[in-house]
C-alpha positions as CSV (number, residue, x, y, z in Angstrom):
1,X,-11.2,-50.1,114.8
2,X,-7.7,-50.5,112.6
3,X,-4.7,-48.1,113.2
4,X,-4.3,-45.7,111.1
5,X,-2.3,-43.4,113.3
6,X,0.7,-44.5,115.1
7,X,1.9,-42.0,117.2
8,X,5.1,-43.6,118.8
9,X,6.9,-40.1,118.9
10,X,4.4,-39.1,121.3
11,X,3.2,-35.7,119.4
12,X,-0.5,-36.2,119.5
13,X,-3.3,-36.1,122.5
14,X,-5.3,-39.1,122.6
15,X,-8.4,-37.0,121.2
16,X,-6.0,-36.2,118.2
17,X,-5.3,-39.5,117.4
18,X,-8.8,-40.9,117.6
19,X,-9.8,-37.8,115.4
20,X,-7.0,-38.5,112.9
21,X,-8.1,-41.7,113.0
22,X,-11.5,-41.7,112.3
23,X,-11.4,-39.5,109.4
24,X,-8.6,-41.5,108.0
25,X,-11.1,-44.5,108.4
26,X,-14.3,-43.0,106.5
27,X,-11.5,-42.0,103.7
28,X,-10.4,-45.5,103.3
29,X,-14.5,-46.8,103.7
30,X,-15.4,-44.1,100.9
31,X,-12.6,-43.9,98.5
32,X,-10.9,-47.4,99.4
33,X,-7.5,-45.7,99.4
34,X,-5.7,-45.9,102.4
35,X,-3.6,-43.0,104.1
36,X,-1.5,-44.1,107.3
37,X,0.1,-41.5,109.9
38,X,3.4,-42.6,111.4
39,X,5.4,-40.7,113.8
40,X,9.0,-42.0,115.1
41,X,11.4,-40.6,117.8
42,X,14.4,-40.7,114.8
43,X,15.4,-42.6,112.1
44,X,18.9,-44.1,113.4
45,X,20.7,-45.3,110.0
46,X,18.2,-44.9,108.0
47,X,17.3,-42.0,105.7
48,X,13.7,-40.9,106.1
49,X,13.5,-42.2,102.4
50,X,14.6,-45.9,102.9
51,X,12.5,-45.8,105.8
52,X,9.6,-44.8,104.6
53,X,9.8,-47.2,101.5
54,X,10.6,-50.3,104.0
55,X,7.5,-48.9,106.1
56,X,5.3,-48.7,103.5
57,X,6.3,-51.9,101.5
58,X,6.6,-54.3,104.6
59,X,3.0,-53.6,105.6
60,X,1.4,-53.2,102.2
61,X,-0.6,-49.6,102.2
62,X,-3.4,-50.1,100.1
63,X,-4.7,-52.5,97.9
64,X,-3.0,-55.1,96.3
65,X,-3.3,-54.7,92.5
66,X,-4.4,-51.0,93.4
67,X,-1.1,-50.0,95.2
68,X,-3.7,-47.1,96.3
69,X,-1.9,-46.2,100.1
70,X,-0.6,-43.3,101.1
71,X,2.1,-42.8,104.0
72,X,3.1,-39.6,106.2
73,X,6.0,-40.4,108.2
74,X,7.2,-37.8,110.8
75,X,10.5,-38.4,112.6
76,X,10.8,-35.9,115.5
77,X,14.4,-35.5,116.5
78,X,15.7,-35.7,112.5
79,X,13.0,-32.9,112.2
80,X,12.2,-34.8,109.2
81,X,8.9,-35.4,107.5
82,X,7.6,-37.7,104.4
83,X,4.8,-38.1,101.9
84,X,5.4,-41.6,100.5
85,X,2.7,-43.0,98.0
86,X,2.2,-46.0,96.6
87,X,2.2,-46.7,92.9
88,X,-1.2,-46.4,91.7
89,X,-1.3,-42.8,93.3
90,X,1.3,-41.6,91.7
91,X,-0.7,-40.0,88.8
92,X,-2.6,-37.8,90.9
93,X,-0.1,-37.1,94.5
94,X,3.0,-36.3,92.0
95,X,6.1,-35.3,93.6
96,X,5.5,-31.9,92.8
97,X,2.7,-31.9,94.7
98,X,3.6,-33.6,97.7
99,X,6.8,-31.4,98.1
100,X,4.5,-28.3,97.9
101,X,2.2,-29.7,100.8
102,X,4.8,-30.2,102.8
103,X,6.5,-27.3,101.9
104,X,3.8,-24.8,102.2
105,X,1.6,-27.1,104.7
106,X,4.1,-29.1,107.4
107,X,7.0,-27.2,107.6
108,X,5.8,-23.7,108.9
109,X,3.6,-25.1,111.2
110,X,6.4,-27.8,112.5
111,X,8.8,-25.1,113.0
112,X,6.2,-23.5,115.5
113,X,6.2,-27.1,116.8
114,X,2.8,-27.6,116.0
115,X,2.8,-31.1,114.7
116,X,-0.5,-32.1,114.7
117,X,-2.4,-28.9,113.1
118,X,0.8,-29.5,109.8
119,X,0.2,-33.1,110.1
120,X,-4.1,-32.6,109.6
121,X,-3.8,-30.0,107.5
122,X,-1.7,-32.0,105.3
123,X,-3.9,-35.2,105.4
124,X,-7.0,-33.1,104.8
125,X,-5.7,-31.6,101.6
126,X,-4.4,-35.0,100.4
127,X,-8.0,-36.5,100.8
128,X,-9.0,-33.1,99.3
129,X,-7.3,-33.8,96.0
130,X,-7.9,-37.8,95.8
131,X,-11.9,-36.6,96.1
132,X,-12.0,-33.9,94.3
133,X,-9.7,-33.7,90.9
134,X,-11.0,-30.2,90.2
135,X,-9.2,-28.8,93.3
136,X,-6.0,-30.9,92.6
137,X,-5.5,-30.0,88.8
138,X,-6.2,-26.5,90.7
139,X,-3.2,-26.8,93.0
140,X,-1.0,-28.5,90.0
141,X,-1.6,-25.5,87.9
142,X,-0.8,-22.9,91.4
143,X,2.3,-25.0,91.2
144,X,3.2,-24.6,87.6
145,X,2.5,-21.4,88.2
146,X,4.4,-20.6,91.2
147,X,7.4,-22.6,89.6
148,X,7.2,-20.1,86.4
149,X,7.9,-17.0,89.0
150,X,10.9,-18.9,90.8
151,X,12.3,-19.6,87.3
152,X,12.4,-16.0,86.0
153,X,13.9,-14.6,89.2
154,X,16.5,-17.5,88.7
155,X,16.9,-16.5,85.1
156,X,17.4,-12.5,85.9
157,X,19.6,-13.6,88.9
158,X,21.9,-15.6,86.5
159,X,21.7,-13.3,83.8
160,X,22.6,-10.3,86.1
161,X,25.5,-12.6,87.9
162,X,27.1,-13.6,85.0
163,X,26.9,-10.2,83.2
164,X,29.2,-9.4,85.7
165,X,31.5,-12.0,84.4
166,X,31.5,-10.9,80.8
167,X,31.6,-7.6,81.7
168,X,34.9,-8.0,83.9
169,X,36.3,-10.1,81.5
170,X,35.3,-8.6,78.4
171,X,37.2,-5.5,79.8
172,X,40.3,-7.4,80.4
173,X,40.6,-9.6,77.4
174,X,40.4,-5.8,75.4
175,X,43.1,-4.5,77.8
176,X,45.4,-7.7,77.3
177,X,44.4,-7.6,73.1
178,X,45.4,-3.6,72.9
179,X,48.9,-5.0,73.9
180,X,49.1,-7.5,72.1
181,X,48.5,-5.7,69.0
182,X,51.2,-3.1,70.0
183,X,54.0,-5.5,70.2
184,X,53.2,-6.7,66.7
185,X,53.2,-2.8,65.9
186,X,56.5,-2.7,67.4
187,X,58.2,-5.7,66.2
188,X,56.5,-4.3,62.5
189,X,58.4,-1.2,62.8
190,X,61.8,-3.1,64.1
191,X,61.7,-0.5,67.6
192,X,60.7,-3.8,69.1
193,X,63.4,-6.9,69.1
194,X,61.7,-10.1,67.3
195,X,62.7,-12.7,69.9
196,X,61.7,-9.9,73.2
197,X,58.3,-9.5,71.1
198,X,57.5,-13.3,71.0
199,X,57.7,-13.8,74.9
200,X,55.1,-10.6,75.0
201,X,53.0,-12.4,72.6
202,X,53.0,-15.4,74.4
203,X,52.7,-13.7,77.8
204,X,49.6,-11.3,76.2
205,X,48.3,-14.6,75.2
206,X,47.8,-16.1,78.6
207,X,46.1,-13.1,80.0
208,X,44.0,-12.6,77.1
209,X,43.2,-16.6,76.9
210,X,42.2,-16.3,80.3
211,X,40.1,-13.1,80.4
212,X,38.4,-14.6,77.5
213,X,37.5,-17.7,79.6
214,X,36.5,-15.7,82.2
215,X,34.3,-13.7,79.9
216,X,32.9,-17.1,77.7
217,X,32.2,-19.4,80.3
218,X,29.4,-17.7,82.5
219,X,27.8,-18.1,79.5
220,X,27.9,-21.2,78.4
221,X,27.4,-22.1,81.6
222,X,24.6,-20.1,82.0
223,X,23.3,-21.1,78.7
224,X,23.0,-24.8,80.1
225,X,21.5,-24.1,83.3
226,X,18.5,-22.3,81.3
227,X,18.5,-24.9,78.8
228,X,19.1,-27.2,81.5
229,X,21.8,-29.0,79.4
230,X,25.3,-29.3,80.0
231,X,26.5,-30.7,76.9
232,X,27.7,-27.1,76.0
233,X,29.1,-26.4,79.1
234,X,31.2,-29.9,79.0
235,X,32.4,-29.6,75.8
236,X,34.2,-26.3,76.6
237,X,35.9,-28.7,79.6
238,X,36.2,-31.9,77.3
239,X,38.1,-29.9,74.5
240,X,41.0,-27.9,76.0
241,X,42.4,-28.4,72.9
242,X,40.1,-25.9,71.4
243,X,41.4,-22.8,73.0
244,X,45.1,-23.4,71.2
245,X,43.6,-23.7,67.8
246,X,41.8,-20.1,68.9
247,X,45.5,-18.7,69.0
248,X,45.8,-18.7,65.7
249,X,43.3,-16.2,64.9
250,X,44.1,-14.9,68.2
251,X,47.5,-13.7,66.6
252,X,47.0,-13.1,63.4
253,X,44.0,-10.8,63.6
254,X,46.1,-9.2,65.9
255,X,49.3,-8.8,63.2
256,X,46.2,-7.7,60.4
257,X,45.5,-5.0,62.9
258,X,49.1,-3.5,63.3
259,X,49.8,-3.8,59.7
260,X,46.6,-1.5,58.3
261,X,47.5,1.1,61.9
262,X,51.3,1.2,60.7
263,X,49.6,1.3,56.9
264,X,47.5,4.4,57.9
265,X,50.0,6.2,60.1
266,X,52.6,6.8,57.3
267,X,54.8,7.5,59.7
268,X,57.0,4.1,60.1
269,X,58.5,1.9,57.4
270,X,58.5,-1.9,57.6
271,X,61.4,-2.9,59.8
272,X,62.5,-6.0,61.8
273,X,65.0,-6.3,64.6
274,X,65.5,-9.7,66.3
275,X,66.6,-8.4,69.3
276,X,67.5,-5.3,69.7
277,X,64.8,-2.5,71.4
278,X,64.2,1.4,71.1
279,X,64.2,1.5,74.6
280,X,62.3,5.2,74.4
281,X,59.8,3.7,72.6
282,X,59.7,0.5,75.0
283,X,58.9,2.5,77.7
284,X,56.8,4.9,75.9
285,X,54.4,2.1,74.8
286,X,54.4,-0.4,77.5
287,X,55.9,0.7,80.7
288,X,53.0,3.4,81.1
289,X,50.6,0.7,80.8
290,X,53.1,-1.6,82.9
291,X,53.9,-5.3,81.4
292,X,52.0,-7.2,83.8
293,X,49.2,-6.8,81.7
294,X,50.8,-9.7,79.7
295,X,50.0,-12.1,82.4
296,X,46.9,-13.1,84.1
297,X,48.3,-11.4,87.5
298,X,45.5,-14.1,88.9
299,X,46.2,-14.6,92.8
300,X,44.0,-15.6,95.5
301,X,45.9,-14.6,98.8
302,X,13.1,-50.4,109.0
303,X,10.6,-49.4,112.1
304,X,7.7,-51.9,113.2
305,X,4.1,-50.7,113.3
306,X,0.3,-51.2,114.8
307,X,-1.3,-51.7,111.1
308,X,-1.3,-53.7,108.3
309,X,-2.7,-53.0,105.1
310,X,-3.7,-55.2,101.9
311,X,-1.0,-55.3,99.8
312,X,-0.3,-52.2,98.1
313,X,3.7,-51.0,97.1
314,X,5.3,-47.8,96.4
315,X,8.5,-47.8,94.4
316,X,9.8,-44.6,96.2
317,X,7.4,-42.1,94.8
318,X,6.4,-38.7,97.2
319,X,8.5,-35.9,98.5
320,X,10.6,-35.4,102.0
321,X,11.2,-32.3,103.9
322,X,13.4,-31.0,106.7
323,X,13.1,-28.0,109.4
């Protein structure tokens, strides 16, 4: 009787392996496709995905010309395990599906350190699917549904997360833009110096620049996670030029503003001092509201084996999990 289990980790009984086996044998007499079991004491160098690729590809799983061979390799002390599969099962064992089984299959019952009910369960369900495509389209569909779930409570995670953000922000940039305003107000009604007024302005336009970005970037970040594209969210980093021509606007919507409140008022004429302040009015106006609010203030204190197989190649396709 061929190998079709090689236990060299030592995880199975001798009743389990001839039972492995054996069933593993009718599936390859039946179906011609060819699933091998391979259990190591640890990968040393290796990743448990070169590993399994050199395993699989040095002894040929499957059929030549078929590439129809499956491989679950188990490496005890990495606490790693892998589904590879060989090219021409690819169609049918998708990555997808092969992360679920060991995801849903292996892993709980490995982290009870019961090796050989994940490692049956999981060879039983992959012989499952290869003989019956009703049950696998079945379990593709539980996966697209089950990743449809785990999408929306990533969506309202994000969308609540970064709400946050634009809320915070938002708040700030409308603080920071208030003042702004004000010191054109000022400098309109010459109770504020011109030259005192531009350092403001420029000092407003950090903080207001910045609680912008704070408020604008979660989401077009967030935007490109759910459109899972990042071309937005790079050319926001790409163009830093962008938020100086944004200034412009930034400013003169802001002078706009003062004008039609000093307009409306009736109370002030037009007036311009280039340096000299109303101090009462200075400290009326901005020191109850403190002139930090001008600036961001932002401070942050290859193993051998038994068996041999017919030929058959996987280019890396399957899934790997950990525990």
């Amino acid at each position: 009787m061929r190998d079709f289990v090689t236990d060299s980790a030592g995880i199975f009984t001798s009743s389990q392996v001839l039972e492995l086996n054996q069933r593993l044998v009718d599936f390859e007499k039946s179906t011609t496709n060819k699933l091998v079991i391979f259990t190591i004491e640890e990968l040393g160098f290796n990743t448990i995905e070169t590993y399994a690729n050199g395993l699989f590809n040095q002894n040929g799983i499957g059929q030549e010309g078929k590439d129809n061979g499956l491989l679950i390799l188990f490496s005890k002390n990495d606490r790693e395990v892998r589904i590879e599969v060989g090219y021409g099962l690819e169609p049918y064992i998708t990555d997808a599906v092969a992360s679920r089984i060991i995801r849903n299959t292996m892993i709980p019952n490995f982290k009870e350190e019961a090796y050989f009910t994940g490692i049956n369960e999981a060879s039983n369900q992959l012989i499952e699917f290869l003989n019956n495509p009703e049950a696998l389209d079945e379990f593709k569909q539980e996966i697209v549904d089950e990743d449809s779930k785990e999408k929306l409570y990533t969506n309202i995670f994000l969308g609540i997360f970064f709400s946050i953000f634009v809320g915070v922000g938002s708040f700030f940039f409308l603080k920071s833009y208030v003042n702004v305003i004000e010191v054109f107000r000022g400098v309109l009604m010459g109770k504020l110096g011109v030259l005192p007024g531009v350092f403001m302005l420029l000092a407003g336009s950090f903080s207001s620049v910045f609680a912008l970005v704070f408020a604008i970037v979660p989401l077009i970040i967030g935007y490109s996670i759910y459109m899972s594209n990042s071309q937005a969210a790079a050319f926001i980093f790409d163009e830093p030029s962008l938020l100086l021509w944004l200034l412009l606007p930034f400013f003169g919507i802001a002078a706009i503003i003062a004008f039609i409140k000093l307009k409306i008022s009736g109370k002030e004429d037009l007036s311009i001092s280039w340096i000299k302040n109303d101090k009462s009015y200075y400290r009326k106006t901005f020191s109850s509201s403190g002139t930090h609010s001008f600036s961001s203030g932002s401070s942050s204190s290859s193993g051998g084996s038994s068996f041999s197989g017919g030929g058959g190649s996987s280019g890396g396709g399957g899934s790997s999990g950990s525990w």
